[in-house]
KOLVEX-406629 format. One line per 3 residues: their letters; for each residue x, y, z of C-alpha. Coordinates in pm, 1 decimal, padded with zeros to 6 digits, always signed. Last residue first. Layout:
// KOLVEX-406629
A> X Y Z; ...
//
This chain:
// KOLVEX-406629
XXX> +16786.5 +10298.4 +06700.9; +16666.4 +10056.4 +06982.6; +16357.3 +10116.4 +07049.0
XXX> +16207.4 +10266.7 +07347.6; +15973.8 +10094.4 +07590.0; +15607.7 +10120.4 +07560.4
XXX> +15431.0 +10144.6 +07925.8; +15123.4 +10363.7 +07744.8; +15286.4 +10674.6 +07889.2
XXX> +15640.3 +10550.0 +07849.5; +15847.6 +10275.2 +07983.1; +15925.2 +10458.5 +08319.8
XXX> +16264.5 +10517.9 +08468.7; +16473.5 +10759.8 +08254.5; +16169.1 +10984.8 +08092.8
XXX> +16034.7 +11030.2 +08474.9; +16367.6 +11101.8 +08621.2; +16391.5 +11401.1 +08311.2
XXX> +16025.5 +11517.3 +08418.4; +15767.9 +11570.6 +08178.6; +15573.3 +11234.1 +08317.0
XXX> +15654.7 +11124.5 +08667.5; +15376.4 +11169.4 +08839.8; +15152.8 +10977.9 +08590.1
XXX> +15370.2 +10698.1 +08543.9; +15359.1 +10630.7 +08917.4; +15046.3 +10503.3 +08918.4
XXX> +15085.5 +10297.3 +08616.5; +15412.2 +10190.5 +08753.8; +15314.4 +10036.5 +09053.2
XXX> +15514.6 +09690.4 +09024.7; +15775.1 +09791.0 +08822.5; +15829.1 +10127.8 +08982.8
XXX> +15890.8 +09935.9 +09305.2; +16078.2 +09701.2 +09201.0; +16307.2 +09938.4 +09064.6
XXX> +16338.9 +10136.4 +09378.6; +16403.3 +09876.2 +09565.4; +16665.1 +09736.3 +09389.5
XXX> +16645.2 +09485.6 +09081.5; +16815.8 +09092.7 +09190.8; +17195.0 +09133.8 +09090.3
XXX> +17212.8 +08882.3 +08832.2; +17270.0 +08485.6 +08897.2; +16867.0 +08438.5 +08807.9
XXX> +16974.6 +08510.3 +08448.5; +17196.0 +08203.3 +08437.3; +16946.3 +08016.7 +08588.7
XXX> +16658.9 +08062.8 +08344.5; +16830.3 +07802.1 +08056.2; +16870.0 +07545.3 +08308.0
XXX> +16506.8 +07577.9 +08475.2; +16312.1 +07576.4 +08161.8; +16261.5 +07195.8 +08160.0
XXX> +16002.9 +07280.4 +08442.3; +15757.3 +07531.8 +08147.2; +15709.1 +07220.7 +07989.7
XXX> +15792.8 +07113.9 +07599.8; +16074.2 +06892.4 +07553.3; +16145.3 +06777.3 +07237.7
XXX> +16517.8 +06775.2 +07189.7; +16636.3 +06876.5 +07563.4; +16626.8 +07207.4 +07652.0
XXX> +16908.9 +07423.7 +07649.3; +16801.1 +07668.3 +07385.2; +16426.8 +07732.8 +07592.5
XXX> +16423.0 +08001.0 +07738.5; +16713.9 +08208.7 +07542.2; +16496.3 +08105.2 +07191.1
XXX> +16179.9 +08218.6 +07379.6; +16309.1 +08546.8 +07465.9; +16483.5 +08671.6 +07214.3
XXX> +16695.9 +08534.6 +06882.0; +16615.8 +08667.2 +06588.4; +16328.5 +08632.5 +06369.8
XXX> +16275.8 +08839.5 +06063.3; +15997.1 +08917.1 +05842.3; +16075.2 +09057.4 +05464.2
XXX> +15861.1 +09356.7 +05377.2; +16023.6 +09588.1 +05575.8; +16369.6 +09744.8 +05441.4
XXX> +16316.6 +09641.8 +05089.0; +15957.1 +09836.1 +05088.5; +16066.8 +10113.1 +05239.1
XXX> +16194.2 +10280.8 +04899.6; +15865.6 +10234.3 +04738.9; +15826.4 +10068.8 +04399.2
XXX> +15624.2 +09773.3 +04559.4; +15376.8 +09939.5 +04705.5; +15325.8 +10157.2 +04421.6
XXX> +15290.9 +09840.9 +04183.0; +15038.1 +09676.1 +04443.9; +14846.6 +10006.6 +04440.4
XXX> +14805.8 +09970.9 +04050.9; +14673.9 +09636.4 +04046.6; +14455.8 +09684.3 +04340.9
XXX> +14310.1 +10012.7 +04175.2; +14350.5 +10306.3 +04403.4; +14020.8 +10381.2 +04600.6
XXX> +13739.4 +10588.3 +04589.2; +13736.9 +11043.2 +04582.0; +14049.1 +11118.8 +04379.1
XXX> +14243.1 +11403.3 +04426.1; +14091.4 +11728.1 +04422.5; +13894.9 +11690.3 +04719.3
XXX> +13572.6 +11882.8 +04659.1; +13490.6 +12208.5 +04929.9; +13289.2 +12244.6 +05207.8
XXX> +12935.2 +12429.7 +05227.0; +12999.1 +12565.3 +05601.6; +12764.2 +12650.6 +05900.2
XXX> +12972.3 +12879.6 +06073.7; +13014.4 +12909.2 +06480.4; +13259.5 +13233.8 +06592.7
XXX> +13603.2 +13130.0 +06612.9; +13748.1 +13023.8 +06942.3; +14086.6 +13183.4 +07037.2
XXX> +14419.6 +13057.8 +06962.9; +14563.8 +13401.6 +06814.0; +14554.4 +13289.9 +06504.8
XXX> +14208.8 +13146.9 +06546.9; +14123.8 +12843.8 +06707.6; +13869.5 +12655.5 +06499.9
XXX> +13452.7 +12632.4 +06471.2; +13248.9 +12425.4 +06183.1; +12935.9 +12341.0 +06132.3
XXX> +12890.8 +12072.6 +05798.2; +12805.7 +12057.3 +05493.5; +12934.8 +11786.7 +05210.3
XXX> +12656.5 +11570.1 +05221.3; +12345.1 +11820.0 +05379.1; +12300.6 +11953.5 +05707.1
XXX> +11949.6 +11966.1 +05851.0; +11966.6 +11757.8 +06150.3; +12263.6 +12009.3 +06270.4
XXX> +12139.9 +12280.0 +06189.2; +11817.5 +12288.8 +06413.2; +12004.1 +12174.5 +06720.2
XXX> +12204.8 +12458.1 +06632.9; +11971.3 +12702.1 +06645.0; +12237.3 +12982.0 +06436.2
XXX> +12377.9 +13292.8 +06592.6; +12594.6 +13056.3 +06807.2; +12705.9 +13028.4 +07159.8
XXX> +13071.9 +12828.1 +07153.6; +12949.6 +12430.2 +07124.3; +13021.8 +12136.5 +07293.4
XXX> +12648.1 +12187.4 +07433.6; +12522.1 +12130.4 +07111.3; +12670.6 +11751.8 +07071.8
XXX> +12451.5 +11719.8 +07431.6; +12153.9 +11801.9 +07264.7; +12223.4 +11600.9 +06971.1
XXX> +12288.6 +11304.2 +07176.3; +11994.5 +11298.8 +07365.7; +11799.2 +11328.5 +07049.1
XXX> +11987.2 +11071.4 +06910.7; +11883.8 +10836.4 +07227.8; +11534.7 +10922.0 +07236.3
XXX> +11508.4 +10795.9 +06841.1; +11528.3 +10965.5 +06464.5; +11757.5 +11255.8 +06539.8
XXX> +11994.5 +11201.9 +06313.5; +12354.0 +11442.2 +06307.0; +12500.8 +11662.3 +06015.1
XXX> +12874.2 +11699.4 +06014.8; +13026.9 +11887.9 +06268.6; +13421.3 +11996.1 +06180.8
XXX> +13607.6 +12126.4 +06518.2; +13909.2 +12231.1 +06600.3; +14076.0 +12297.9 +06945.5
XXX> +14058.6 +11956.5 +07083.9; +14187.3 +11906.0 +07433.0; +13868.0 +11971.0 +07640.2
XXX> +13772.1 +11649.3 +07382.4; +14054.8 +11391.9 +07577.9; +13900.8 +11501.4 +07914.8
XXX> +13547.8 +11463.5 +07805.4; +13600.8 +11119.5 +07692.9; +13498.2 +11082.5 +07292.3
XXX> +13225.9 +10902.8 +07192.6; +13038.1 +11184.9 +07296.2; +13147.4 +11386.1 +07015.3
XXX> +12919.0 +11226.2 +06785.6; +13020.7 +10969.6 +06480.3; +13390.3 +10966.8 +06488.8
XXX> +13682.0 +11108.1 +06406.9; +13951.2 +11272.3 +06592.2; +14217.5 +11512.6 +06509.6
XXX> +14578.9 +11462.9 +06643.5; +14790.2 +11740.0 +06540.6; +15145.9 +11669.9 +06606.8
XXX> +15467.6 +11996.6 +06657.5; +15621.5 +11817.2 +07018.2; +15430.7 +12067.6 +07189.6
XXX> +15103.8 +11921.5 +07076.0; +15207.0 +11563.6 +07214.9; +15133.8 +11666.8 +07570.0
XXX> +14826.8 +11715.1 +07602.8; +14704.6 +11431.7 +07360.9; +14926.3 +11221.3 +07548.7
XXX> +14796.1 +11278.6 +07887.6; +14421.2 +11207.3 +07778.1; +14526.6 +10910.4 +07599.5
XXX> +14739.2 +10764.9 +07921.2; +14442.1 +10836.9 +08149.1; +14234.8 +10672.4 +07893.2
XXX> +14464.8 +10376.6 +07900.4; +14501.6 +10360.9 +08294.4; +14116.8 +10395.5 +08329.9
XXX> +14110.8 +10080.7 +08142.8; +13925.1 +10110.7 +07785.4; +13616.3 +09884.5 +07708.5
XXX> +13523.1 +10119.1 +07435.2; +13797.7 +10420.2 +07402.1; +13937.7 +10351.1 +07100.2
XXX> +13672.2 +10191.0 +06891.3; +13531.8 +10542.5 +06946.7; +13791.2 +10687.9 +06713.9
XXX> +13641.2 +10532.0 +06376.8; +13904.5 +10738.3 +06235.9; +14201.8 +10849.0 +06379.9
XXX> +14388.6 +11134.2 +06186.9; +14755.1 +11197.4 +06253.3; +14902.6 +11554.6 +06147.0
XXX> +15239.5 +11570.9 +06145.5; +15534.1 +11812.5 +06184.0; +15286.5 +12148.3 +06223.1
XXX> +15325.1 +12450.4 +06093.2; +15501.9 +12779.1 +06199.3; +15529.4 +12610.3 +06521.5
XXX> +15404.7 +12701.7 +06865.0; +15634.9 +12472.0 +07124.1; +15926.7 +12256.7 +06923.1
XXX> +16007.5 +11945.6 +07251.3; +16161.3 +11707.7 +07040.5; +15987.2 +11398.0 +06908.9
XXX> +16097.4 +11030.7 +06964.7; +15918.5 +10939.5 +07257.8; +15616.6 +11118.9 +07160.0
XXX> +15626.7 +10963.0 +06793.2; +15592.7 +10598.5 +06963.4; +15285.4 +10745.3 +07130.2
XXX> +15148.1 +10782.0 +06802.6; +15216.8 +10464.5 +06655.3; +15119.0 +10275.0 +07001.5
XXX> +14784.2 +10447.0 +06978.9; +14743.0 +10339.3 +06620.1; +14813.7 +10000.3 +06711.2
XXX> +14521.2 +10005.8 +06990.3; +14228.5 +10133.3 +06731.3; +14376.9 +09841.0 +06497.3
XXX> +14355.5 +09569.8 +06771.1; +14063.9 +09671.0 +06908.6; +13861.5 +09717.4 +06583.2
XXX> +13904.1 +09319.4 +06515.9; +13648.6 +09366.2 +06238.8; +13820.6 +09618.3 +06058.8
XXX> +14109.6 +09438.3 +06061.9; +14165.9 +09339.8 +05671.2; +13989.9 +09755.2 +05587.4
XXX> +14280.8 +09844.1 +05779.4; +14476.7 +10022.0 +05554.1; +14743.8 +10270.9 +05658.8
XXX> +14795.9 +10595.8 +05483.9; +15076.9 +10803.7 +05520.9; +15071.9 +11119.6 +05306.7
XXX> +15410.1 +11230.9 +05256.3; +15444.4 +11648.2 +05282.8; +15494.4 +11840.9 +04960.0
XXX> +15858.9 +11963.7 +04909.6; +15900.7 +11852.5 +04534.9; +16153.4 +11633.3 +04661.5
XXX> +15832.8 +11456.8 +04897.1; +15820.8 +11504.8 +05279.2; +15891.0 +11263.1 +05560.9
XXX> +15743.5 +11303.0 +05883.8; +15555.4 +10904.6 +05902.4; +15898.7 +10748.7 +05815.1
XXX> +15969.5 +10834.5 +06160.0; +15748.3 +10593.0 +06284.7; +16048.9 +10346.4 +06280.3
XXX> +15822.1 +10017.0 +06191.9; +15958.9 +09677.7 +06381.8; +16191.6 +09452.9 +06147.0
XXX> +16068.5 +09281.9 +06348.9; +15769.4 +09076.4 +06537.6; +15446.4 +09158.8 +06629.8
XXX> +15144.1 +09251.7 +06404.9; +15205.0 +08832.8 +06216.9; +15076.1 +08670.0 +06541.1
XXX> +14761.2 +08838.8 +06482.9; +14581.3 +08560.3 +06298.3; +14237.2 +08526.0 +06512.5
XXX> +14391.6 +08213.9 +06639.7; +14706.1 +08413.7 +06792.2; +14433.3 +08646.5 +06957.5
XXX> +14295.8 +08339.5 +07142.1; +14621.4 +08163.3 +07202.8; +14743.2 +08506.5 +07380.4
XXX> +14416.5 +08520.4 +07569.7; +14444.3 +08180.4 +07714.8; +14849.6 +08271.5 +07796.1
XXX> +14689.6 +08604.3 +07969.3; +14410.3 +08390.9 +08162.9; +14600.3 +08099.5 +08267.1
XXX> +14880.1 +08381.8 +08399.6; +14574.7 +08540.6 +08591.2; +14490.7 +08125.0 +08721.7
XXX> +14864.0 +08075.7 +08826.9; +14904.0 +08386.2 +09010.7; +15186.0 +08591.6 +08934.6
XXX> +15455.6 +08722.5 +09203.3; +15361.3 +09016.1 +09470.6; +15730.3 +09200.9 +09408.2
XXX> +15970.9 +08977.5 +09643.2; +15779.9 +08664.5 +09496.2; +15857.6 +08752.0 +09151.0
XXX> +16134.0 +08496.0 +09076.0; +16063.1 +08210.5 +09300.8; +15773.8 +08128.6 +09073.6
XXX> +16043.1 +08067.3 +08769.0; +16163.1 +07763.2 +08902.9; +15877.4 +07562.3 +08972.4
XXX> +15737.3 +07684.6 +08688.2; +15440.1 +08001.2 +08649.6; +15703.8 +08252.8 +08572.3
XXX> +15843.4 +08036.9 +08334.6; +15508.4 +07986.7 +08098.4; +15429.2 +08333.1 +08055.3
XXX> +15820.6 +08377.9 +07980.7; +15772.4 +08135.0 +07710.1; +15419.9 +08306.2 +07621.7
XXX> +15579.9 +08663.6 +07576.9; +15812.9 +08511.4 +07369.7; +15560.1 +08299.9 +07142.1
XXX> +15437.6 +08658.1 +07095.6; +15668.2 +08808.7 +06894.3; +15998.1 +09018.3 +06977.3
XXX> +15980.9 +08983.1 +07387.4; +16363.2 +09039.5 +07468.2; +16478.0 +08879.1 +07771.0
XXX> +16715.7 +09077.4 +07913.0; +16657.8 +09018.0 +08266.2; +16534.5 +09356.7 +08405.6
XXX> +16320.0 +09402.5 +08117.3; +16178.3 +09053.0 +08102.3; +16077.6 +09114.3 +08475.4
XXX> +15935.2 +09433.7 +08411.3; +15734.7 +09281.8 +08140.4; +15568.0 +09010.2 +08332.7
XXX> +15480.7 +09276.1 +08584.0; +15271.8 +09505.2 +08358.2; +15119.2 +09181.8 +08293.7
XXX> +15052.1 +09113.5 +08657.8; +14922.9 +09512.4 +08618.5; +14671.1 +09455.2 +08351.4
XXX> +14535.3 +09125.8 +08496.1; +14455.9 +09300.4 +08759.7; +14293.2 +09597.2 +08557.5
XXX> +14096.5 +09343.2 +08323.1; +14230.5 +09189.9 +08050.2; +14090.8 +09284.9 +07700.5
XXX> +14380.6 +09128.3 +07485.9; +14406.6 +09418.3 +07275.8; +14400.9 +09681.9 +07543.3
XXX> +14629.1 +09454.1 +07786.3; +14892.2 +09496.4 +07478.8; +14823.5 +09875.4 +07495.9
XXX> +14850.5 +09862.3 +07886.6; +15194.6 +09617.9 +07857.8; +15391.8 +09761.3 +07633.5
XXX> +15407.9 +09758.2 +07278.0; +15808.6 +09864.4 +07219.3; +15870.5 +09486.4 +07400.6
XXX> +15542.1 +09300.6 +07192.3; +15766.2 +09404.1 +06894.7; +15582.6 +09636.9 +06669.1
XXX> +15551.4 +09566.4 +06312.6; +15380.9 +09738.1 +05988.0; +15404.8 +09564.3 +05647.4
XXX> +15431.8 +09832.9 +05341.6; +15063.2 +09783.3 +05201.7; +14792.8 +09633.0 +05012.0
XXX> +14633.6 +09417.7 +05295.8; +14773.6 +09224.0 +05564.1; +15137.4 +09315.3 +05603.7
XXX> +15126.0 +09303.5 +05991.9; +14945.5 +09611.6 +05966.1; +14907.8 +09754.4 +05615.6
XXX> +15111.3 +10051.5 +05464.4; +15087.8 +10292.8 +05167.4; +15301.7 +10583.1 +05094.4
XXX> +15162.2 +10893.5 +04910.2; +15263.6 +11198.4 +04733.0; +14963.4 +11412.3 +04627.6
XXX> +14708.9 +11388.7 +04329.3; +14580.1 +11658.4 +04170.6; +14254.8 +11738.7 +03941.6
XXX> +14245.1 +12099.3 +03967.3; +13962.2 +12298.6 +04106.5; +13937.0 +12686.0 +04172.4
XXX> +13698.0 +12735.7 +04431.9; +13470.1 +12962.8 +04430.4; +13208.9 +12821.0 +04688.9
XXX> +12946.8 +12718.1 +04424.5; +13121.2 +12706.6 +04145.4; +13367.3 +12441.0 +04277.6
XXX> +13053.5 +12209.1 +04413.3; +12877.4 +12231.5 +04045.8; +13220.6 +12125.3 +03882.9
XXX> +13229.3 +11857.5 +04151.0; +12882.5 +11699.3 +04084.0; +12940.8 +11760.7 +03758.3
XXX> +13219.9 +11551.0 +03656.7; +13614.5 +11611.5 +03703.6; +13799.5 +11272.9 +03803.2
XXX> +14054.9 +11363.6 +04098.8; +14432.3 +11237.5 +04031.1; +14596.3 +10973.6 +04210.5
XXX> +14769.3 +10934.1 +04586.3; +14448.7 +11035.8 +04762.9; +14297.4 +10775.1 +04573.9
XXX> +14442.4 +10539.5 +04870.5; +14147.9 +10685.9 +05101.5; +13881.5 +10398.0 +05012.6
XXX> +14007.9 +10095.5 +05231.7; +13698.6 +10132.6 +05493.0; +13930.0 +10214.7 +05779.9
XXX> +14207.8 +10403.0 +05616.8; +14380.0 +10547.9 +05875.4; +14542.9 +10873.5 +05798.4
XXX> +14931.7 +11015.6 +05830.9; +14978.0 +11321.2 +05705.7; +15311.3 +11512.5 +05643.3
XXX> +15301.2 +11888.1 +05635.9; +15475.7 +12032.7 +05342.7; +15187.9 +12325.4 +05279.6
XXX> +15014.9 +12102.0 +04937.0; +15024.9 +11806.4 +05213.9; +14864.1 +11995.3 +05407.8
XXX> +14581.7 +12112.9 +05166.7; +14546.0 +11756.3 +05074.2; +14481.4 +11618.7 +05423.8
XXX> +14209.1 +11895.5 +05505.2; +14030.3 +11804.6 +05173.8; +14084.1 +11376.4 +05269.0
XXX> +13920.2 +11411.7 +05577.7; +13653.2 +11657.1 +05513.0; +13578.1 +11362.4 +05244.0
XXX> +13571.8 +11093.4 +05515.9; +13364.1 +11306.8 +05722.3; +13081.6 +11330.8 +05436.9
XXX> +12733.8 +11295.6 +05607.6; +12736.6 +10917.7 +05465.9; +12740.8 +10792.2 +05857.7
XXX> +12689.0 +11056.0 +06125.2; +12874.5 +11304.0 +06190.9; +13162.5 +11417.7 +06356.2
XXX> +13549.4 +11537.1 +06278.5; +13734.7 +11660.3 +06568.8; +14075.5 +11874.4 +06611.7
XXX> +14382.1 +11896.8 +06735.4; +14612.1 +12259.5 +06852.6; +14874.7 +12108.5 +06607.3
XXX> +14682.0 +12256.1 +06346.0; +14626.6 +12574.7 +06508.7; +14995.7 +12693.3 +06288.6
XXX> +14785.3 +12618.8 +05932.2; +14505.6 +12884.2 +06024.5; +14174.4 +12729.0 +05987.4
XXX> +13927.4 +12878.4 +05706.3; +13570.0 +12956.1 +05621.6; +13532.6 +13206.4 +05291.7
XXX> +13256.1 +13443.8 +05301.6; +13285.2 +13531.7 +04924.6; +13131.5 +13235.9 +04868.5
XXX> +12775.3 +13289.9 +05020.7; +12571.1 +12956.8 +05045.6; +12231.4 +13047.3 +05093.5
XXX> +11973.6 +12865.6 +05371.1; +11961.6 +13162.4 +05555.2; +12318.4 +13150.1 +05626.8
XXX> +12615.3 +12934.5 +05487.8; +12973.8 +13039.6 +05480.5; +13188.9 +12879.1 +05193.0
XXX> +13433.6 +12622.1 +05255.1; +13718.4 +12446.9 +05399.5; +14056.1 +12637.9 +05340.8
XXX> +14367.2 +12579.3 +05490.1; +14569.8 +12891.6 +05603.0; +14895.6 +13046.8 +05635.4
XXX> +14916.5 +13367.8 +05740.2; +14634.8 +13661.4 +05779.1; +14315.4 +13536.8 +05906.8
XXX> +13976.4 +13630.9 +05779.4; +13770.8 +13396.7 +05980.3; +13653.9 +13554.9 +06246.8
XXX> +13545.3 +13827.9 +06004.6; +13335.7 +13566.9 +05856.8; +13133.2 +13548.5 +06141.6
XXX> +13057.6 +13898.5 +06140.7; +12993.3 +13987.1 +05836.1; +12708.5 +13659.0 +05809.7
XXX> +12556.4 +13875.2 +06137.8; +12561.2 +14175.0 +05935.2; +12399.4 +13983.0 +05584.1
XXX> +12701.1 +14005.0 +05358.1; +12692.6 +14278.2 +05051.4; +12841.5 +14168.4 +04727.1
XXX> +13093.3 +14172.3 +04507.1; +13376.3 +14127.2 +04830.6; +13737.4 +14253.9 +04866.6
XXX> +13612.6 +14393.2 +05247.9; +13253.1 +14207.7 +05303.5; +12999.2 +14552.0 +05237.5
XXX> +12749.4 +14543.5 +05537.8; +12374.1 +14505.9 +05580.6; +12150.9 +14656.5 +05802.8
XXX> +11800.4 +14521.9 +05978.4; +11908.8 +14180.1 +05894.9; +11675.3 +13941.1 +05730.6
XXX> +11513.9 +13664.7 +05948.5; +11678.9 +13354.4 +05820.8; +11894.8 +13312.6 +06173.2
XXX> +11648.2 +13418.7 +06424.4; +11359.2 +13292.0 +06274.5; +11544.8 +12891.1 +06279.1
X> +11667.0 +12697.9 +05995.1
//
């Protein structure tokens, strides 16, 4: 800690409700946080190197939706911070949905185990601990791991997430943006991906080259690249994240009979080493909420609040066009009543726009050990209101379970800088037992409606149910494609908006003509309810 922060004050003033007298400058930053409605609660103030509990830190329940970021670096705590913030919302009748990178947040769902780590942690920031667990529903992408299976159809994916996952470059990007314009306009439904190849594969025939040529057409080596890329991701066992019954995200805002908010938690300890695709489906979770959500302004409480963690996996390699689209959803998405809070190791792994956006913020304890942390701990400062404490002191010095915190307050202003000794989760801190997790799994009332795959007919069936028995090439295609090619080719306009619709995505957003025309910010289409 720094002189200026353990020096003792000249004066010293009595806390209102307190036993004891607060340091002036400890006063003062609790006053920031002595807020008068609804409020989750994080901790006890620290100063001098004393943890003072009748300084309580806190973040008003309605600033929820106003985001938020969780840093550190690894074993500060930030899955714990996770887990006490997604309890206390749950315990208000806000839903939660968290992603459960490392496969430990299932406990969530079962009772807290007392010992004296904990005991020691309650008596030290008054806090009156019960052993609780909280209503929970448990999903896995693509049904790999313990979990309700989650689906998108390539269709509802779009083309800049799907571009994302495939790691196509920004031509590719847009001929794929392309692909699915022309699918869209001829009602050819991509469900999985073998129907995103067969259209691939049409586009590129004789036939199907004629198709495009009015709107710049496909090349044969970028279509080489995207069906190379398909076979590639196919290998790596994704085939089973697209296909239907696709996920309603809805599920996601459902509370409990006892009125406690649903806590959604998706593993993804089976993809955590294919972070691209998992970073990429939770975008096209959340930005499947946008579409859906009305417009609700400043709520009592939020209708969700989605936690990414490991959030830089998001934004490595990213296209300008899929930042651009994460910046503009994060901005807009508040209205619509959803918190979106952030975790990661320093808050430079977020883009600058996307962190101008987060009102809340939990800082863990940071290293310092090489050129590069030290860079990054200055700049981690920066982010920073000004602050009684040296932060860059602070932060190296932080223990497990501390951390420096500042929120919006009620009236959506800053709150002054507080080191914070946070509270125990009262549920428990490890994982569900397979056996056990399995059983709730199994018991749940989704699990009927989307455990069971289904393939319909789409795309590739329309494609290709007139070839011959056998066939194979993208030429034999020709019969089955010309009774789509009798339509009314798309108009100006449309072709227009197909081909340059990234661009033209960002003009349009917010307006009616803008909801009507484009697929979405990310280029998802709607589903059909």
């Amino acid at each position: 800690m720094s002189d200026r922060e353990t020096m003792p004050p000249a004066t010293t003033s009595e806390a209102p409700g307190s036993a004891r007298a607060l340091p002036r400058e400890a006063l003062e930053i609790a006053s920031g946080y002595a807020f008068t409605g609804p409020a989750l609660d994080l901790g006890a103030l620290m100063w001098g190197g004393e943890c003072l509990p009748d300084a309580q830190i806190r973040i008003p329940l309605p600033m929820l939706n106003r985001h938020g970021l969780v840093a550190g670096a690894t074993g500060t705590g930030k899955t714990k911070t996770l887990q006490l913030v997604a309890e206390q919302l749950s315990a208000q009748g806000v839903p939660v949905f968290l992603a459960d990178i490392k496969g430990d947040l299932s406990g969530i769902s079962a009772a807290g185990q007392p010992n004296d780590k904990v005991r020691e942690r309650a008596a030290e920031v008054h806090q009156e601990w019960t052993p609780t667990g909280f209503p929970a529903e448990f999903y896995a992408l693509g049904g790999l791991g313990h979990g309700i299976p989650v689906r998108a159809t390539v269709t509802s994916f779009g083309p800049v997430l799907l571009a994302k996952v495939l790691q196509l470059n920004q031509t590719q990007e847009q001929s794929l943006g392309l692909i699915f314009h022309y699918a869209d306009q001829k009602g050819l439904d991509l469900v999985d991906l073998k129907d995103l190849r067969a259209v691939v594969a049409f586009l590129t025939s004789d036939e199907g080259r004629e198709e495009l040529k009015g709107i710049g057409g496909l090349s044969t080596a970028t279509a080489g690249v995207i069906l190379r890329s398909l076979t590639a991701f196919e290998a790596q066992g994704m085939a089973d994240f697209f296909g239907e019954p696709e996920f309603d995200t809805g599920e996601f805002l459902r509370t409990a009979d006892d009125g406690r908010g649903i806590v959604s938690v998706l593993e993804l300890a089976a993809v955590q080493d294919r972070p691209q695709l998992f970073s990429t489906f939770l975008m096209w979770l959340l930005a499947d909420l946008f579409h859906d959500l009305p417009e609700v302004g400043d709520a009592e409480k939020p209708g969700l609040v989605f936690f990414f963690d490991e959030a830089h996996l998001l934004f490595d390699d990213a296209s300008k066009a899929f930042l651009d689209s994460i910046t503009q959803t994060v901005r807009l998405i508040r209205s619509k009543g959803v918190g979106v809070f952030f975790v990661t190791q320093t808050p430079k792994d977020v883009p600058s726009d996307v962190l101008a956006q987060l009102g809340n913020r939990v800082q863990h304890a940071l290293r310092a050990f090489t050129p590069d942390d030290q860079k990054a701990l200055k700049a981690t400062v920066k982010t920073f209101p000004n602050s009684a404490y040296d932060l860059e002191e602070l932060l190296t010095g932080l223990g497990t379970g501390e951390a420096v915190v500042t929120v919006l307050g009620e009236k959506g202003a800053p709150t002054p800088v507080a080191a914070t000794r946070l509270r125990a989760p009262e549920s428990l801190m490890g994982p569900v037992e397979g056996p056990a997790l399995d059983e709730a799994v199994r018991s749940s009332p989704l699990y009927g409606r989307y455990a069971q795959a289904v393939d319909r007919e789409s795309a590739y069936e329309k494609l290709t149910s007139d070839q011959p028995a056998g066939a194979k090439g993208p030429d034999e295609m020709k019969e089955a494609a010309r009774a789509p090619k009798a339509k009314p080719q798309p108009s100006v306009v449309e072709q227009v908006v197909g081909s340059g619709m990234f661009k033209s995505l960002a003009r349009s957003v917010g307006t009616q003509i803008g909801r009507e025309i484009t697929r979405s910010l990310f280029g998802t289409a709607r589903r059909r309810r």
